[in-house]
N, C-alpha and C positions, 0 to 999 in steps of 0.2 A: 504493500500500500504506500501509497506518496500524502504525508499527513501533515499538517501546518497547524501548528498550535499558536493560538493568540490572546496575549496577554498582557498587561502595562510592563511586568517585571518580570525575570525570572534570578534568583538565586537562593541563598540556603539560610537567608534569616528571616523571614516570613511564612507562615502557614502555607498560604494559597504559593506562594512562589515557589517553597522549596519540595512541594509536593509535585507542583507541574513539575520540575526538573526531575523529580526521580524516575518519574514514569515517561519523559522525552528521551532519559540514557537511555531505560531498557527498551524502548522501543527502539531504539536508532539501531540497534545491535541487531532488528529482522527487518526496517522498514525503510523509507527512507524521511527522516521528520526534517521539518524544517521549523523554526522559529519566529512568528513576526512581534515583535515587542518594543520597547523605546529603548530598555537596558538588558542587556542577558550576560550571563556568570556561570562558569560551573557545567557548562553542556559539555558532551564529548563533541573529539575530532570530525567525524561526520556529519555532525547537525550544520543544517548550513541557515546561519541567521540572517533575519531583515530585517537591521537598525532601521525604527518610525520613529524621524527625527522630528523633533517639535520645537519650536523656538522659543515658544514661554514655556516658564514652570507652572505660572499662575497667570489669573484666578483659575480655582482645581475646574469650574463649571466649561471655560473655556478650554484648556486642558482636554480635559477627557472627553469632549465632544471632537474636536480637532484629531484625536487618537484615531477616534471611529472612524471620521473622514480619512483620512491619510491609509489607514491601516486596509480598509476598503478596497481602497483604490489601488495600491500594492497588490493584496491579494486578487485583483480581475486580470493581472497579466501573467498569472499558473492557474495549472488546471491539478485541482487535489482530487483525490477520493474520498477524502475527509481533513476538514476543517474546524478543527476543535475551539472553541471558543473558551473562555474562561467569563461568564456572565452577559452582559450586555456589550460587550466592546466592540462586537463586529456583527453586519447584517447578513453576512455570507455564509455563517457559517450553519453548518447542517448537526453537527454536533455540540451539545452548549453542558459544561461543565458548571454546576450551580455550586458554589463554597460559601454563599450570604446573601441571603433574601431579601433585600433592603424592604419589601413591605411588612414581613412579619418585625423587622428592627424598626421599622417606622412606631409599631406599638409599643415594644421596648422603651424607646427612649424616653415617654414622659416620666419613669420612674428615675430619668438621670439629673444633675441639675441642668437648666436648659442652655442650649449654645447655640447665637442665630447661625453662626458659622455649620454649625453639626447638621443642624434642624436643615436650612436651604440646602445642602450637600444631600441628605438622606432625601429631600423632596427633588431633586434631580435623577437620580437615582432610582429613583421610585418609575418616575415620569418616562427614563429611558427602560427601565427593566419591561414596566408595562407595552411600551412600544414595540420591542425588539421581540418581545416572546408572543404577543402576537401576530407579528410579521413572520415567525418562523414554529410557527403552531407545528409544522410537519417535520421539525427536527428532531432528534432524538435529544434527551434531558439527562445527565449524570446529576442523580443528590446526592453528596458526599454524607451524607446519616438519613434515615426511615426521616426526619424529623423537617430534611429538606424538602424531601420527592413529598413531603405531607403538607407544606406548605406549597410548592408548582401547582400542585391536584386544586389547593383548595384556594387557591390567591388566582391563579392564571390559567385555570379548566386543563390541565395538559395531560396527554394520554400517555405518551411515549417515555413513561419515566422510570427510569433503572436507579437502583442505589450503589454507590457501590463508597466503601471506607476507605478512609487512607489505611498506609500502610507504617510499617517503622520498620529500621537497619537495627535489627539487634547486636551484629557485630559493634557497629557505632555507639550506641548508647547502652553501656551493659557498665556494671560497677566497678570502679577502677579507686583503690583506695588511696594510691600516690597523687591521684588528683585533685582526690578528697581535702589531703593537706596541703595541697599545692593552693587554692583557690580559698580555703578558709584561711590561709597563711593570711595570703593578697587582702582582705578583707576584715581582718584583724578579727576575725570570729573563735572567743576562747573556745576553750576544749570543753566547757560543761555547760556550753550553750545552744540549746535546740538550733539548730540552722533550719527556716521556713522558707522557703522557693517560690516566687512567684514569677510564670513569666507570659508577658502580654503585653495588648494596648490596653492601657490604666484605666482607661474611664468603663470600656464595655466588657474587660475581664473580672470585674467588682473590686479593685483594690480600694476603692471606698471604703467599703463594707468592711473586708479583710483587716483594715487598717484602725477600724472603730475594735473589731474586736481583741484587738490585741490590748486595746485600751483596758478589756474586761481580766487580757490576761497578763498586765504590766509587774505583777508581782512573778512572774516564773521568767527563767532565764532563758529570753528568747530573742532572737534576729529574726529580720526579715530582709531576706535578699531576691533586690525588685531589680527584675531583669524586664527590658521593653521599653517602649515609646508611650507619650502622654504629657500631658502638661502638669510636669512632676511638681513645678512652685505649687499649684494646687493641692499636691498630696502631700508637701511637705509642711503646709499652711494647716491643713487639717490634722496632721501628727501632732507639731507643734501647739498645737488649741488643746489636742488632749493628753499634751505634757509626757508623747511617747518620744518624739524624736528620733532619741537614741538609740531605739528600740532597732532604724530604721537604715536600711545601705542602699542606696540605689546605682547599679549597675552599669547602666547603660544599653546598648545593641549590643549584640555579638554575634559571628558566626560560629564560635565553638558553642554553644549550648549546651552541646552534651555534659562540658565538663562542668558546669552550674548544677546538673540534674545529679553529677557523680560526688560532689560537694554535698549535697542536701541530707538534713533528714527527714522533711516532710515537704510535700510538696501541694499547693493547694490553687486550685481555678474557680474560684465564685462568678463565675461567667451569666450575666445578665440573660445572654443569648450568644451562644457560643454553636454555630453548624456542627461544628466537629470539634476542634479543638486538639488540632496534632499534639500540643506540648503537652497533654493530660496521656496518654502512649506512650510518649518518648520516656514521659518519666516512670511510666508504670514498667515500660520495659527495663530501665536503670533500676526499678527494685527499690524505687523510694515509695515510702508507703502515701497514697496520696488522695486527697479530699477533693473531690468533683462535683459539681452542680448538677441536676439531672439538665440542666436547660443545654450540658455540652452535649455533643454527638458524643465523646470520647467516652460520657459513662455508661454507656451502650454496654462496655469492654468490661464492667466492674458488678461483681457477687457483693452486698453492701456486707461488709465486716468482714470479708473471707480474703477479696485482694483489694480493697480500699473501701472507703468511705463515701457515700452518694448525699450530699447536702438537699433537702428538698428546697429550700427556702434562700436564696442565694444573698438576698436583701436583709436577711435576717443573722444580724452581727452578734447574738446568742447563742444561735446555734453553730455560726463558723468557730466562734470560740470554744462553746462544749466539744465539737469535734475535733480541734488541736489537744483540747486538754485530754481526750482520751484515750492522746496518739502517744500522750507526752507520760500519762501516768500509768496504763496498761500497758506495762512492756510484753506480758503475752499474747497480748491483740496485736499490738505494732510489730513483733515478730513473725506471727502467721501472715500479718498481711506483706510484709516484704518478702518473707522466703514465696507465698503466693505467687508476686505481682509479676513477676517476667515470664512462668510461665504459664500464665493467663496469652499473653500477646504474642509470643513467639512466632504463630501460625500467619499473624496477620502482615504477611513478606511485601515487598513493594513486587516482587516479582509474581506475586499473587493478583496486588493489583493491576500490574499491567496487564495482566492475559486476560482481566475481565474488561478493562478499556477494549482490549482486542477484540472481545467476544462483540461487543458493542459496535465498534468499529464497521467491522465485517456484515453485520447486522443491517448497516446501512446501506453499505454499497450495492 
């Protein structure tokens, strides 16, 4: 097959980006993929990319309308088999990858505090996702969790919709104890203090919430190590109001992740709405025992108390607190659940997933 995937990014520190990338290697290795995007990282030798050069950064509205256009128009001078999209970015394409509904987040957001910036963004969004999926009603649909394909069905009537999970590199992410030290060194994280993992976009991964409840658990010897993007002044405003601060390390990006996940003892996602949520995997594969929101795709993958913990309530800074402290004071919970947690996931290969993108694939032609 001659396959063209498209998408704003591709590399390995983003959900959506570093999952397209897994599944464009192993494809490339029987097909022939090709790339159209604005930046790509991290592809093998064969893929042959098409930089969609843009001349502004901003405003994001013109931005990602300009993507479509251009990316469009590149793609009318090959002829694919299939043209993988990644959401609404392209009108061509026959296969549409869903990784975030923006009408089901459109409801999510009044529980956040309001941003005209977020609000206009997610009402753009909305406005193209509605247009593009009904323009390409006859395309096939990847949900990346039951939870996506259940909003396609029920937000934009659509028939054609397959689910299929990311996947995780257990050789990559598996527990490494020299790293362990290496990264709690760098961080000045003592030895008899819970190390807590968080890693996301700050506002829609709940580190609000997360952040209040540490407030409840400021008397036990705990860090919180905040890996991700977000407008951190905000969350450091909100520590500082509840006199945890200290409590608190924020990280930054990174492309190693894994070794944050091999640092950790508890790893936790209070995700508002989270499709899937690769970093709830990676770290179950790593064997940190870890606290998921049922709102992620990822606690799909989790027996509540056997290989982690399932949060109902993600808004509710009670119970993300009860459920650290019972990670923190039952060490024979918190053992079963790590010797559990890797092999809960092992099965779920990226090479697994690509043969079902293939199954799909093929399905169309």
């Amino acid at each position: 097959m001659k396959i063209a995937f498209v998408l704003h990014h591709v590399h390995k520190r983003g959900g959506q980006e570093r999952s397209t990338l897994e599944i464009i290697n192993i494809l490339s290795k029987r097909h022939e993929v090709h790339i159209f995007a604005h930046t790509a990282e991290g592809y093998h030798p064969e893929v042959k990319f098409h930089k969609i050069s843009l001349f502004i950064n901003r405003p994001f509205l013109i931005k990602e309308f300009l993507f479509r256009l251009l990316v469009d128009k590149e793609l009318k001078k090959h002829k694919f088999d299939i043209i993988n999209a990644t959401g609404n970015v392209s009108t061509l394409s026959n296969v549409i990858t869903v990784q975030f509904c923006h009408k089901r987040w459109q409801m999510e957001l009044k529980k956040l505090s309001f941003s005209l910036k977020g609000f206009i963004q997610n009402l753009w969004n909305v406005f193209w996702e509605k247009k593009v999926f009904k323009k390409l009603k006859e395309a096939y649909y990847i949900g990346i969790s039951n939870e996506v394909s259940k909003d396609l069905k029920q937000f934009y009537n659509l028939e054609n919709v397959f689910t299929i999970y990311h996947g995780v590199d257990a050789n990559e992410f598996t527990p490494n104890d020299d790293i362990k030290i290496k990264i709690r060194e760098k961080f000045k994280i003592k030895s008899d203090e819970t190390l807590i993992l968080f890693v996301g976009t700050f506002e829609r991964k709940g580190l609000g919430f997360l952040i209040k409840a540490l407030e409840i658990l400021k008397n036990k010897k705990i860090k919180l190590l905040v890996v991700g993007e977000g407008n951190k002044n905000e969350f450091l405003n909100l520590a500082n109001k509840l006199n945890i601060s200290e409590m608190i390390v924020f990280a930054g990006s990174t492309n190693k992740v894994s070794e944050y996940y091999q640092a950790a003892d508890i790893f936790i996602l209070p995700s508002l709405y989270d499709p899937f949520g690769l970093v709830g995997i990676e770290a179950i594969a790593t064997s940190v025992p870890s606290i998921i929101s049922k709102q992620s795709g990822a606690s799909d993958f989790i027996k509540n108390d056997e290989n982690g913990i399932i949060l109902n309530n993600p808004e509710d800074s009670n119970e993300i607190a009860s459920a650290i402290e019972k990670l923190i004071t039952n060490k024979e919970l918190y053992n079963k659940i790590k010797d559990n947690s890797r092999q809960a996931i092992l099965n779920q290969t990226w090479e697994k997933v690509a043969q079902e993108y293939e199954k799909v694939f093929l399905s169309k032609i």
